[in-house]
N, CA and C atoms as an extended XYZ file, in Angstrom:
258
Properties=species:S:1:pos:R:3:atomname:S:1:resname:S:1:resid:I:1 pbc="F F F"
N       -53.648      -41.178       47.950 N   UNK     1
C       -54.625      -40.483       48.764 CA  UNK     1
C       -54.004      -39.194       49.275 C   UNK     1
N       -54.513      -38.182       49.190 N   UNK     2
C       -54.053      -36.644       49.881 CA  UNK     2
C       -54.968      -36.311       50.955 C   UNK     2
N       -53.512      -35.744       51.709 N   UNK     3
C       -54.732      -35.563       52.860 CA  UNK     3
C       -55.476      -33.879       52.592 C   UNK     3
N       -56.607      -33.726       53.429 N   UNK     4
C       -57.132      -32.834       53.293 CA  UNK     4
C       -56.552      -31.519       54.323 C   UNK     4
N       -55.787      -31.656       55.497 N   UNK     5
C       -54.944      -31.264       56.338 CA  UNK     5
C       -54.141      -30.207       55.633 C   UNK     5
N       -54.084      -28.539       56.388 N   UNK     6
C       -53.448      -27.749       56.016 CA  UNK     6
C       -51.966      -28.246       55.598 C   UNK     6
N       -51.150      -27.830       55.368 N   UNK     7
C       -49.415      -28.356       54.920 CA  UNK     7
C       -49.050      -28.266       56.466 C   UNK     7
N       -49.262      -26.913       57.175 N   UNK     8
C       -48.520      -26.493       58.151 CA  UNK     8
C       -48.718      -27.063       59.433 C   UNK     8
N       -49.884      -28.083       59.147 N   UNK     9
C       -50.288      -28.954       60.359 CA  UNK     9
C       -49.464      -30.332       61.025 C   UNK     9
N       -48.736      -30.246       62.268 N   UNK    10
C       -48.109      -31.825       62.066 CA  UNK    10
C       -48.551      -32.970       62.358 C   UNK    10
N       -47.859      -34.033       61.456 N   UNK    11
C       -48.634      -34.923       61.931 CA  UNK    11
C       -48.660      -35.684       63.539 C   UNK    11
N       -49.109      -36.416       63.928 N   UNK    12
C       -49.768      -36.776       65.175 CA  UNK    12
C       -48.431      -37.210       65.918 C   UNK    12
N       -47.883      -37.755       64.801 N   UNK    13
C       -46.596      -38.441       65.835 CA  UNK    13
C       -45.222      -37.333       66.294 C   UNK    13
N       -45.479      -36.063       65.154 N   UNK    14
C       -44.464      -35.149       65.562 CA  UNK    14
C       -45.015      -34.353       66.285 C   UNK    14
N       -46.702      -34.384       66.685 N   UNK    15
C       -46.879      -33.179       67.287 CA  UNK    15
C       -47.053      -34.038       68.955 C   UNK    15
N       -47.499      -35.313       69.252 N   UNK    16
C       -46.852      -35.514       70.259 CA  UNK    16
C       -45.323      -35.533       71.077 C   UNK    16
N       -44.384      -35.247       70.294 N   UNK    17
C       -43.007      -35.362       70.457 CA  UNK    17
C       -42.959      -33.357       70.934 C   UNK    17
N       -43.369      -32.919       69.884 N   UNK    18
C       -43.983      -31.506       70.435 CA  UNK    18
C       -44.054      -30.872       72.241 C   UNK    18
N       -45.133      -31.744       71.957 N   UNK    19
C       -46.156      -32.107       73.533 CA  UNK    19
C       -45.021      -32.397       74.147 C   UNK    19
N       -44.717      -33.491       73.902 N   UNK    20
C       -43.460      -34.247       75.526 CA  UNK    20
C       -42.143      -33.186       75.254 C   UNK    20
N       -41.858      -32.556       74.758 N   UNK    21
C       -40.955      -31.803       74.758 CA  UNK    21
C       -41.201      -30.363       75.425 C   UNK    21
N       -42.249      -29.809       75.176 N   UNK    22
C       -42.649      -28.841       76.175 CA  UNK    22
C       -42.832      -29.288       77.455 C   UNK    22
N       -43.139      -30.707       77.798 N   UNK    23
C       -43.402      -31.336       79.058 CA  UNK    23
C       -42.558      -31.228       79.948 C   UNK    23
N       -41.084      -31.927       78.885 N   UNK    24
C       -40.214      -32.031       79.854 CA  UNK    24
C       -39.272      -30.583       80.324 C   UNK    24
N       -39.558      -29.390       79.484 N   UNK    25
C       -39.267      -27.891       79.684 CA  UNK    25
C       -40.068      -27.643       80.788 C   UNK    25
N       -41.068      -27.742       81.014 N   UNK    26
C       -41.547      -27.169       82.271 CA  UNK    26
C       -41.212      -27.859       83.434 C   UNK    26
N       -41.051      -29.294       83.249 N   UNK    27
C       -40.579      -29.815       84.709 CA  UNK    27
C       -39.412      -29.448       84.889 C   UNK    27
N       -38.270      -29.565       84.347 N   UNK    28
C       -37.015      -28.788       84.447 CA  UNK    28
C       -37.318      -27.812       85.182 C   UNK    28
N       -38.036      -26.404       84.332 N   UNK    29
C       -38.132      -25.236       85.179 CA  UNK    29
C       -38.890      -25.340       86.623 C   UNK    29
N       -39.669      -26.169       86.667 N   UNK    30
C       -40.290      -26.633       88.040 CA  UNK    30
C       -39.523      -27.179       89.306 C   UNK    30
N       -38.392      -27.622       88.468 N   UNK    31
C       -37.835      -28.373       89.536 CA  UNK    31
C       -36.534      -27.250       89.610 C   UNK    31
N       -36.276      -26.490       89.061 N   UNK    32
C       -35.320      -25.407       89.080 CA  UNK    32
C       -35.708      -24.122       89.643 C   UNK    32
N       -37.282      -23.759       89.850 N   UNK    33
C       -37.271      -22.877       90.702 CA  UNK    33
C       -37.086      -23.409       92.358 C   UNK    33
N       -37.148      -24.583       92.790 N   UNK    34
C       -36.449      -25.061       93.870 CA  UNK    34
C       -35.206      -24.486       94.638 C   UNK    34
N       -34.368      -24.553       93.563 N   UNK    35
C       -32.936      -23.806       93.702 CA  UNK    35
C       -32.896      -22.483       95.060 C   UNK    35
N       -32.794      -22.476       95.934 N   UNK    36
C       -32.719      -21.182       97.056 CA  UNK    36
C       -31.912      -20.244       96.215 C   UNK    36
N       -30.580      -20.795       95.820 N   UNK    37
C       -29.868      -20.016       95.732 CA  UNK    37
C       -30.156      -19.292       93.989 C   UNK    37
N       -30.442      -17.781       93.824 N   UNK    38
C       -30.419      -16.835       93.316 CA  UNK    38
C       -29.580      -17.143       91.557 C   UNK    38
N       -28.265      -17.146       92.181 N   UNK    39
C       -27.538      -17.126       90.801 CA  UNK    39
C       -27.353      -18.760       90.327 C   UNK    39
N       -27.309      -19.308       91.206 N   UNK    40
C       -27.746      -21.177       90.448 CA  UNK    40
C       -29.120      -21.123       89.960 C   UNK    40
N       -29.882      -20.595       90.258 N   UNK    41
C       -30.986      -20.936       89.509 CA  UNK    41
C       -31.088      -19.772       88.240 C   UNK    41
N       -30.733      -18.758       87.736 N   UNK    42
C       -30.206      -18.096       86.643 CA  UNK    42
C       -29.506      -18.724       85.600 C   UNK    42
N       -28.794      -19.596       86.598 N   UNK    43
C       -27.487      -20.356       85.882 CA  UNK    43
C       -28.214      -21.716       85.049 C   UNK    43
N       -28.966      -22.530       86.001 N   UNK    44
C       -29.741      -23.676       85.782 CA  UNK    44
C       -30.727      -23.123       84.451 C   UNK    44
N       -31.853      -22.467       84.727 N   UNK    45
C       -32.521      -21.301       83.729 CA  UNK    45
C       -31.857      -21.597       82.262 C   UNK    45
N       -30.450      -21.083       82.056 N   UNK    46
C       -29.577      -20.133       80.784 CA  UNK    46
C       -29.414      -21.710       80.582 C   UNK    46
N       -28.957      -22.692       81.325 N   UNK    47
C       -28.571      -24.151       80.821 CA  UNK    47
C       -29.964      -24.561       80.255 C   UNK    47
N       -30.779      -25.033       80.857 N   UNK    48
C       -32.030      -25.442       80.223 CA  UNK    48
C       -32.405      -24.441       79.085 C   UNK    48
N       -32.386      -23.572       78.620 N   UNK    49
C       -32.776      -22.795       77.564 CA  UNK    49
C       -32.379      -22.669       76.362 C   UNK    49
N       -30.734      -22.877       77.006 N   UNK    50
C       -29.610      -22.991       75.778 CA  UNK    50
C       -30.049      -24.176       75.259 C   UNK    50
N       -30.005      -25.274       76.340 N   UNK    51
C       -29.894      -26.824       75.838 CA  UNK    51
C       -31.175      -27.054       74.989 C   UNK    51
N       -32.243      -26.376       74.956 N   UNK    52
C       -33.203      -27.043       74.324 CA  UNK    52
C       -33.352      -25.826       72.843 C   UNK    52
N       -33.200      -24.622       73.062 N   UNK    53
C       -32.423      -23.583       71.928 CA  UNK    53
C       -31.451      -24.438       70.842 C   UNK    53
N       -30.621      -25.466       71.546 N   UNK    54
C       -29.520      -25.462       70.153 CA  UNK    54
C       -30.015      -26.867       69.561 C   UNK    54
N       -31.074      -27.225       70.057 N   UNK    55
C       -31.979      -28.979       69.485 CA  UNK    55
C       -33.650      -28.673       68.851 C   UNK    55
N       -33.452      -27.293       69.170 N   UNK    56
C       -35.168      -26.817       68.342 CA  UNK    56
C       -35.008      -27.392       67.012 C   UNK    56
N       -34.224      -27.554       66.242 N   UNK    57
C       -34.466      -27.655       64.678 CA  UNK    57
C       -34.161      -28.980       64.377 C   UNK    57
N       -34.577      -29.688       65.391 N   UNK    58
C       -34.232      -31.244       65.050 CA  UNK    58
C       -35.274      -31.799       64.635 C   UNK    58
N       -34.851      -32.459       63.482 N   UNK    59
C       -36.525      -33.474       62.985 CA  UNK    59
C       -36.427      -34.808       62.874 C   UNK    59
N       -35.342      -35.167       63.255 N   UNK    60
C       -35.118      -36.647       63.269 CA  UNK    60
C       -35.886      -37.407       63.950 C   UNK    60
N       -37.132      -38.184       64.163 N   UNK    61
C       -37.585      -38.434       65.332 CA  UNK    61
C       -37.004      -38.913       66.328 C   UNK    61
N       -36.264      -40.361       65.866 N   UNK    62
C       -35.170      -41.061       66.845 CA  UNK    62
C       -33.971      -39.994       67.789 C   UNK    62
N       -33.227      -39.276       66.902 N   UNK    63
C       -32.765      -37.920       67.708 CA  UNK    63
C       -33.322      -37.280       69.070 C   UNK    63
N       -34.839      -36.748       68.338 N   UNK    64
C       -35.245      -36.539       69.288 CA  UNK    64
C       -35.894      -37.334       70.747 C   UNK    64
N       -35.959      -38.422       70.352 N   UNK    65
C       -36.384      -38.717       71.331 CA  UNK    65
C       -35.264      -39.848       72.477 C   UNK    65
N       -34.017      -39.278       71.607 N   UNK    66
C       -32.880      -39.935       72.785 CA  UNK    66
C       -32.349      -38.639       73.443 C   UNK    66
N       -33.037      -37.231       72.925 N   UNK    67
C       -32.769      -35.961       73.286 CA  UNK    67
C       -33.903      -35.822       74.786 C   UNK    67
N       -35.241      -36.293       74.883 N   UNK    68
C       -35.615      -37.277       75.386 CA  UNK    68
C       -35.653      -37.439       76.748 C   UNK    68
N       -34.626      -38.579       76.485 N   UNK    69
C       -33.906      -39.454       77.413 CA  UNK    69
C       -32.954      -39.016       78.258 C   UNK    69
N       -32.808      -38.315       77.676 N   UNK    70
C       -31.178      -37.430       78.396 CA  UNK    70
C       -31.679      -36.313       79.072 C   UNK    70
N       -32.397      -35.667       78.121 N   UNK    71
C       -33.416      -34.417       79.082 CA  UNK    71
C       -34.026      -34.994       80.322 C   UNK    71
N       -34.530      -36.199       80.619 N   UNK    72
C       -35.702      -36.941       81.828 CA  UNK    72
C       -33.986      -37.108       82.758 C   UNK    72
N       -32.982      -37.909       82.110 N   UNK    73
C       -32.423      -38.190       83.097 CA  UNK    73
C       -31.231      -36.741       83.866 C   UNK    73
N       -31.184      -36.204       83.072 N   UNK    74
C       -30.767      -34.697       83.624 CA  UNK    74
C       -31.115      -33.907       84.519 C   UNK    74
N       -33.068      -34.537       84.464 N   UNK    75
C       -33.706      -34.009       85.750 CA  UNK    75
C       -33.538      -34.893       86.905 C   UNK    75
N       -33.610      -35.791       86.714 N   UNK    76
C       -34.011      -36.818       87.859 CA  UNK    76
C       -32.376      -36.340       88.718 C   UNK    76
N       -31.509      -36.055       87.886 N   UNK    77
C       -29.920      -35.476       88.571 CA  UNK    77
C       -30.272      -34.780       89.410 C   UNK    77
N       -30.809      -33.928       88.576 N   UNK    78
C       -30.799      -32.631       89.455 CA  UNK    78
C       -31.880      -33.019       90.247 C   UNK    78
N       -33.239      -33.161       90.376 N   UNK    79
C       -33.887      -33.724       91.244 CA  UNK    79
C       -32.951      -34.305       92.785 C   UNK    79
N       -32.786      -35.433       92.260 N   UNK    80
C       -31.547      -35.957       93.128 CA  UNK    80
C       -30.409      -35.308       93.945 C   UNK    80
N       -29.968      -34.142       93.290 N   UNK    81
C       -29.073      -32.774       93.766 CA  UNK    81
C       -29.597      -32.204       94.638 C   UNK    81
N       -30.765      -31.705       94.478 N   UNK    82
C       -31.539      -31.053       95.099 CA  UNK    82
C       -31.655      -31.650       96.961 C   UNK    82
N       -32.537      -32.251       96.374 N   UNK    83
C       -32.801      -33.569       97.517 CA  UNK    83
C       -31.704      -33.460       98.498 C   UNK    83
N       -30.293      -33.905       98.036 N   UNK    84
C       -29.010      -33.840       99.056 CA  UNK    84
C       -28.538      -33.054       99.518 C   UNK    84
N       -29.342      -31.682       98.983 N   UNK    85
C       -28.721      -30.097       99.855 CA  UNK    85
C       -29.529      -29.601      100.517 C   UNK    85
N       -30.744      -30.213      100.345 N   UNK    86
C       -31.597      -29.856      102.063 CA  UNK    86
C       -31.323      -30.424      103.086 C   UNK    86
């Protein structure tokens, strides 16, 4: 059976992984404009950008989604960081 679906279209399960991956980019940055301080949050910024810059070309699904795991719990750190310097 062929599908009728452009080539360049993904399928459902990579384009939700897509989805939660932009998800977890914006909460990062959400929880990083928090930061008072000026050059930590530049700093935080260049880390989150890099970190998800040098894992763009990953297609492994499993990869990605222990990439994931580590991304959610990286925030909840910093979340947590946060929290203890107010």
């Amino acid at each position: 059976m062929s599908s009728k679906l452009p080539k360049h279209v993904l399928p459902f399960r990579k384009f939700m992984l897509s989805r939660q991956t932009l998800s977890l980019y914006r909460d990062i940055l959400k929880v990083i404009r928090q930061v008072s301080n000026s050059d930590h949050r530049n700093q935080l910024k260049e880390w989150a950008r890099q970190d998800f810059k040098k894992n763009k070309h990953e297609k492994e699904e499993e990869v990605i989604k222990m990439l994931h795991t580590r991304g959610r719990l990286a925030l909840k750190e910093l979340e947590s960081a946060l929290k203890l310097a107010q």
